[in-house]
C-alpha positions in Angstrom: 94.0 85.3 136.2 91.9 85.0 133.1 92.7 88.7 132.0 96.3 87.2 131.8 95.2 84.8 129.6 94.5 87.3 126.9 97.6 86.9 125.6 99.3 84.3 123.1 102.5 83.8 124.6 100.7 83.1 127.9 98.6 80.3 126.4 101.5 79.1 124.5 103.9 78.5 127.0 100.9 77.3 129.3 100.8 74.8 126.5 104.3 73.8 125.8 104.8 73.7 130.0 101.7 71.3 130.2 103.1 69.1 127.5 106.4 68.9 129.2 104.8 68.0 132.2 103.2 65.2 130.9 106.0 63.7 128.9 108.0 63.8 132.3 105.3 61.8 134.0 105.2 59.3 131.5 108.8 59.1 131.1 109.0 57.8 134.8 106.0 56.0 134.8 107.8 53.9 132.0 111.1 54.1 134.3 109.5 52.8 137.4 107.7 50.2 135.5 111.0 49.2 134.7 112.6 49.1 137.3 109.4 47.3 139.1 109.7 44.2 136.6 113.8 44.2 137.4 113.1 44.1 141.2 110.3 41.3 140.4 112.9 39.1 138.1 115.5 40.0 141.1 113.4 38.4 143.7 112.3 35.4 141.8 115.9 34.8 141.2 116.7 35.4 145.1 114.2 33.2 146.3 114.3 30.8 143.3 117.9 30.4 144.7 117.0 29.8 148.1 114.1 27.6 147.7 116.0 25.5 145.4 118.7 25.0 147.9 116.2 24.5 151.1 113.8 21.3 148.5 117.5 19.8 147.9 118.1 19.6 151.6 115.0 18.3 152.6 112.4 17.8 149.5 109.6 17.6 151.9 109.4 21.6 152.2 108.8 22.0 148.3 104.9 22.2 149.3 105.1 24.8 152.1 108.2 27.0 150.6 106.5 27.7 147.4 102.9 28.8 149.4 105.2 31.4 151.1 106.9 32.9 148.3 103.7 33.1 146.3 101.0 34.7 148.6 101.8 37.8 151.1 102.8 36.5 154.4 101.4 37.1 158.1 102.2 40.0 160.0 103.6 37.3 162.7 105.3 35.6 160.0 107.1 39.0 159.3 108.4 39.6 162.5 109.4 35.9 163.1 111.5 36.2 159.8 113.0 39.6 160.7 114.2 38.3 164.2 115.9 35.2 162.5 118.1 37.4 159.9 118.7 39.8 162.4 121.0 37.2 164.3 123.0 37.4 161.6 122.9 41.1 161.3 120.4 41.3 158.6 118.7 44.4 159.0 117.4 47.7 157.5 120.2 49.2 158.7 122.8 47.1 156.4 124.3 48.9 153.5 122.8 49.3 150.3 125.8 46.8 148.9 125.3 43.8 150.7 121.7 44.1 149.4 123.2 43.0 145.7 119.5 42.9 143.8 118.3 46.0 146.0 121.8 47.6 145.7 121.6 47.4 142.0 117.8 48.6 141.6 118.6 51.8 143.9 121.4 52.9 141.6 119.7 52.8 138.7 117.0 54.3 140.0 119.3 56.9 141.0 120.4 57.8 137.7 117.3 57.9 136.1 116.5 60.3 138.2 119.1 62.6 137.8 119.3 61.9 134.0 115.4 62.8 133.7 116.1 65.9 136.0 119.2 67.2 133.6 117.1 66.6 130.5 113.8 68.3 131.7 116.0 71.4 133.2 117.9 71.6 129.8 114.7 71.5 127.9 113.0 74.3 130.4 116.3 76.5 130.0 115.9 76.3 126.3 112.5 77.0 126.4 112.9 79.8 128.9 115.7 81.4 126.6 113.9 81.2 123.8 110.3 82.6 125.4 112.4 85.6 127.2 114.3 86.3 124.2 111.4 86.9 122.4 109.8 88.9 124.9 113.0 90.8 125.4 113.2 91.8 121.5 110.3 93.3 121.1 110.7 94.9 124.4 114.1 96.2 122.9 112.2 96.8 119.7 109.9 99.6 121.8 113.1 101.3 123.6 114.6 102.0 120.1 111.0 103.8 118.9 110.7 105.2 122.2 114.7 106.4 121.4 113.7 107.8 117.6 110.9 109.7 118.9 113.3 111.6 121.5 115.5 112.3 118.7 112.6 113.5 117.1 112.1 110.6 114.4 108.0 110.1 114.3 107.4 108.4 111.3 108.4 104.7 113.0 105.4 103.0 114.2 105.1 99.4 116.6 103.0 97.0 114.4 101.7 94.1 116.6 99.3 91.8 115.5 98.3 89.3 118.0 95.8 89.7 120.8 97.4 90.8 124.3 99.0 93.4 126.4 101.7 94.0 124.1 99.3 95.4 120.8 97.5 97.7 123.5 101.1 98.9 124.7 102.1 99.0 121.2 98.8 100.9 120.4 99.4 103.6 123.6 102.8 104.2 122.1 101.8 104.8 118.5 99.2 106.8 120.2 101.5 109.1 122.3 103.6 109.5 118.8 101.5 111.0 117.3 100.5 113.5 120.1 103.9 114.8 120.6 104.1 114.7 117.0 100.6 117.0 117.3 101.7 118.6 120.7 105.3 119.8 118.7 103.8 121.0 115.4 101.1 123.1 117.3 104.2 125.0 119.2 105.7 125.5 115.7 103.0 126.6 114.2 102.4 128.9 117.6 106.2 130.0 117.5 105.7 131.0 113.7 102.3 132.6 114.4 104.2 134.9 117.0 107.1 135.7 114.8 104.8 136.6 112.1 102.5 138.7 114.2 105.4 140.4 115.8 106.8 140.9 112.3 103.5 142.1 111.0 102.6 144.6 114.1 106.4 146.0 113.5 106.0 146.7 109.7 102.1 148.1 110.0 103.3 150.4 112.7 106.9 151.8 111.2 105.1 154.5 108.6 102.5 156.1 111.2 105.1 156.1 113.8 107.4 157.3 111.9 105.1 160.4 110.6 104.4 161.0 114.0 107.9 161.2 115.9 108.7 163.3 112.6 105.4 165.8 112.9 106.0 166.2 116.7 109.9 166.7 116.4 108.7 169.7 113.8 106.2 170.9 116.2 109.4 170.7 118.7 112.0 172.5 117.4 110.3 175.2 115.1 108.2 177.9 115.0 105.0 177.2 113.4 102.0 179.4 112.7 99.1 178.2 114.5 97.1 176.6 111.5 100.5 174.7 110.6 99.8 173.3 114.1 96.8 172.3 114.1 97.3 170.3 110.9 100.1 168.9 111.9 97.7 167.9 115.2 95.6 166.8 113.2 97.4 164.6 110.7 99.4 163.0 114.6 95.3 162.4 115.7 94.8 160.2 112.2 97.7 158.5 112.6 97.3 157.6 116.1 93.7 156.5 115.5 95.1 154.0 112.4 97.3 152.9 114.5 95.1 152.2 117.7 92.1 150.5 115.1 95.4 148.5 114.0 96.9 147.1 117.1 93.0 146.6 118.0 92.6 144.5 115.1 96.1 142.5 115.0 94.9 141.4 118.5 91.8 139.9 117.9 93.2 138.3 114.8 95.7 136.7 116.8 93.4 136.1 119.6 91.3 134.0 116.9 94.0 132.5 115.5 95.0 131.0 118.8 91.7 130.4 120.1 92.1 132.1 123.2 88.6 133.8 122.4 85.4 132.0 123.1 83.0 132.5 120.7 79.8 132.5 122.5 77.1 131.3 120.2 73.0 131.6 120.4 70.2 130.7 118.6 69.2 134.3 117.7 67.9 136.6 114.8 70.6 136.4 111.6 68.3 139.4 109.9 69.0 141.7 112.9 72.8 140.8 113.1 73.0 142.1 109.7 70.8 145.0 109.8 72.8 146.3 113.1 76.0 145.9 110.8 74.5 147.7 107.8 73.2 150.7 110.7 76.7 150.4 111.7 77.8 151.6 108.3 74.8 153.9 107.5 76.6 157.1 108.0 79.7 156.1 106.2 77.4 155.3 103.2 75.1 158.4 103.0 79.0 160.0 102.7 80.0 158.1 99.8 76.7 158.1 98.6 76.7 154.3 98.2 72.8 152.5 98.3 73.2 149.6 101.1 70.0 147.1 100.3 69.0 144.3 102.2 66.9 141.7 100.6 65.3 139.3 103.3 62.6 136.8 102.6 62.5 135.4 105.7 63.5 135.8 109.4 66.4 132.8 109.9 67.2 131.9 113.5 70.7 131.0 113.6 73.4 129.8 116.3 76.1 132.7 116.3 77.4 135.1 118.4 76.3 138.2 117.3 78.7 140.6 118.2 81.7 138.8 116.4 79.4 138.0 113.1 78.2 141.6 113.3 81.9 142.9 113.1 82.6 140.1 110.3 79.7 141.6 108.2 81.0 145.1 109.1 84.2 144.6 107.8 83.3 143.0 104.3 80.5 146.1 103.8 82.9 148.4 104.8 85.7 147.2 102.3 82.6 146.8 99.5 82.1 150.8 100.5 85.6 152.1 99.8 85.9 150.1 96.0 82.3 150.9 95.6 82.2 155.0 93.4 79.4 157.0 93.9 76.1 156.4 92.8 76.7 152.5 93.0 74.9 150.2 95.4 75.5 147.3 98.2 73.3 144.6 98.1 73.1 142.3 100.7 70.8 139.0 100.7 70.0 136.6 103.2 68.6 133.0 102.2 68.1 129.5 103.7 67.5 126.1 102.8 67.5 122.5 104.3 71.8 122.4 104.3 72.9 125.7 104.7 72.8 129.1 105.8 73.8 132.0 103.3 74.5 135.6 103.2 75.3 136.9 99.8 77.0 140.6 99.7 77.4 142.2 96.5 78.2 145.6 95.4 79.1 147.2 92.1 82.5 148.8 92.8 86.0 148.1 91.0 86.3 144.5 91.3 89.3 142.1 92.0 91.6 141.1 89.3 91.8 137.2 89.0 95.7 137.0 89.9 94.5 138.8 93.1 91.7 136.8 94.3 93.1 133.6 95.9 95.5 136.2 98.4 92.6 138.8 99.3 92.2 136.6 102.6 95.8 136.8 103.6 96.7 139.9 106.2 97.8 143.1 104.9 97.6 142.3 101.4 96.3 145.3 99.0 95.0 144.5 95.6 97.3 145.5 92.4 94.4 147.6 91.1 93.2 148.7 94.3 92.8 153.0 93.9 92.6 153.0 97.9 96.2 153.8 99.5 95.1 153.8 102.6 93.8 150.5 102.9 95.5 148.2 105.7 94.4 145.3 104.6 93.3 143.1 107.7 89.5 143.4 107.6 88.8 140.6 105.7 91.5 138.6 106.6 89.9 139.2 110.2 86.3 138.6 108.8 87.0 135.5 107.6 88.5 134.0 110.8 85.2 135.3 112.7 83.1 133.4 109.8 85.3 130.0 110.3 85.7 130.2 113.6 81.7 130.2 113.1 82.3 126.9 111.5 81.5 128.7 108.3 83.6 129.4 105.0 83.5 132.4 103.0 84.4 132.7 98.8 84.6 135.5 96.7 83.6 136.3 92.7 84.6 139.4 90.9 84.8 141.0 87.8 87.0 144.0 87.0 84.7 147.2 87.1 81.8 145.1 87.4 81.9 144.5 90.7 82.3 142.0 93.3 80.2 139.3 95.0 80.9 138.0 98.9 79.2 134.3 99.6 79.5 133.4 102.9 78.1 130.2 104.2 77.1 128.3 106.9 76.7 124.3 107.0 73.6 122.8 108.8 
């Protein structure tokens, strides 16, 4: 019971009922007092009547008539005086009217009763109007919020301020609002991340499709020498290999977008993941003849998983390598303090013009001054979801032909 008690209204009209209660018992406590002091004054005047009478008669009663009326008589006495009025059909079976003193103290006993019992139920009908009508307000209060929010109105809230069961339903219901409110922008923001995806997989693949349905419907229909073939072959074998590295790619970026890939992290070597990324590259570079340093002054245990970091590194190194001429270098530098992590990769290639900067995140954008036409533009975008999905951030500085400068960091 005392988890009831919790709330206000409970204790309130606990209260009020209590109060009640004890006005109605003093009410007829002062009613039967009352009608007590009547019924006294009507049997003095009774037996004032009677003794008065019975002294005229014979005044030599007076001394034993007032004894009896004064002190309570013996059970004998009792019965000898109910077998005398009953010869004359005095009884408790008589009607109430031929009592006249006891007749008239009944009836108003009567009423008082019944008036107290009308008053009391009208002032407990108020009161139980009133108490339900408020309950029944702020019930109706909740079915219109619960209403809005089906009709997709989440901005209303339940504000309750006392202590009881009605703030902690008021609190679960401004608590599921804002979950479907959560639960519904997340499928929005899912239902947009499709379209988009679908949209950008349809655009990155029209061109090489296209070139190869139109190479193989050449190779088809004509006669072709055998070296026009094989470039033709080979030019279908590029495209195809763009193409499959492209849908590769699209998927895991959409697969870390929507987190349906676990990133398994361990406390393991940050000097090696970097090194097997820069061995990764170390053919590509000796081509371009591009200088990839690594500056490490320490070895840095860090939580990551190294195969999705090593990919993230891969990708920024590798986009540093095709803006990077001949002859430049790479440098990549690895440092640690008390509140954070960093890995610094910098190279002396074209750089990025300062209107392109804030969008070289963004999938399949391709720098104004970017001399690469080949250039898909998801690496980074899929590098940096790797690196926050490591709860890390990556930022970028750049200088046109001076080069440009990759910070990404990790928060202790």
């Amino acid at each position: 019971m005392r988890r009831y008690f919790i709330n206000s209204e409970l204790k309130i009209s606990t209260a009020v009922l209590l109060f009640l209660m004890t006005i109605f018992l003093l009410i007829t406590s002062l009613l039967l007092k009352m009608h007590h002091d009547n019924l006294k004054a009507d049997y003095i005047k009774s037996l004032g009547a009677i003794s008065q009478r019975v002294v005229a008669k014979n005044p030599e009663l007076e001394k034993e008539i007032i004894p009896l009326i004064t002190k309570e008589i013996s059970k004998e006495e009792g019965i000898k005086g109910s077998a005398f009025l009953k010869q004359y059909g005095l009884t408790e079976d008589l009607e109430d009217s031929l009592f006249p003193y006891v007749s008239g103290t009944i009836i108003r006993n009567n009423y008082s009763i019944v008036l107290i019992f009308i008053v009391m139920t009208t002032i407990l009908f108020i009161l139980n109007y009133f108490q339900y009508s408020f309950f029944y307000k702020r019930i109706r209060r909740l079915t219109f919020a619960a209403k809005k929010v089906v009709d997709g109105n989440y901005d209303i809230a339940i504000n309750e301020n006392r202590e009881g069961d009605f703030s902690k339903l008021a609190i679960s219901f401004n608590s599921m609002r804002g979950i479907i409110r959560s639960n519904l922008s997340d499928l929005r923001r899912e239902k947009q991340f499709l379209v988009d995806l679908l949209s950008d997989i349809s655009h990155q693949l029209k061109t090489p499709l296209s070139s190869v349905i139109l190479y193989n419907d050449i190779m088809v229909t004509k006669e072709l020498s055998r070296r026009q073939n094989e470039a033709f072959l080979l030019n279908n074998q590029n495209q195809l290999e763009k193409m499959n590295w492209l849908i590769k790619n699209l998927l895991k970026l959409a697969k870390l977008d929507a987190k349906a890939i676990e990133i398994v992290k361990e406390k393991q070597s940050l000097n090696e993941t970097l090194q097997d990324a820069i061995d990764a590259l170390e053919s590509k570079a000796y081509d371009a003849l591009v200088a990839i340093t690594f500056k490490e002054v320490q070895e840095i245990n860090f939580q990551h998983d190294r195969l999705w970091l090593e990919e993230a590194i891969i990708n920024i190194i590798k986009n540093a390598l095709e803006h990077t001429p001949s002859g430049g270098t790479i440098n990549l530098e690895l440092m640690e303090s008390p509140l954070y992590t960093r890995v610094i990769i910098e190279d002396t290639g074209e750089g990025i013009a300062d209107v392109d900067l804030p969008n070289i995140f963004k999938r399949f954008y391709k720098a104004k001054t970017s001399k690469k036409s080949e250039s898909i533009g998801i690496g980074l975008a899929l590098s940096k979801s790797i690196i926050e999905a490591h709860n890390g951030m990556i930022e970028v500085q750049s200088k046109l032909d001076i080069g440009t400068k990759f910070i990404i960091t990790f928060i202790k």
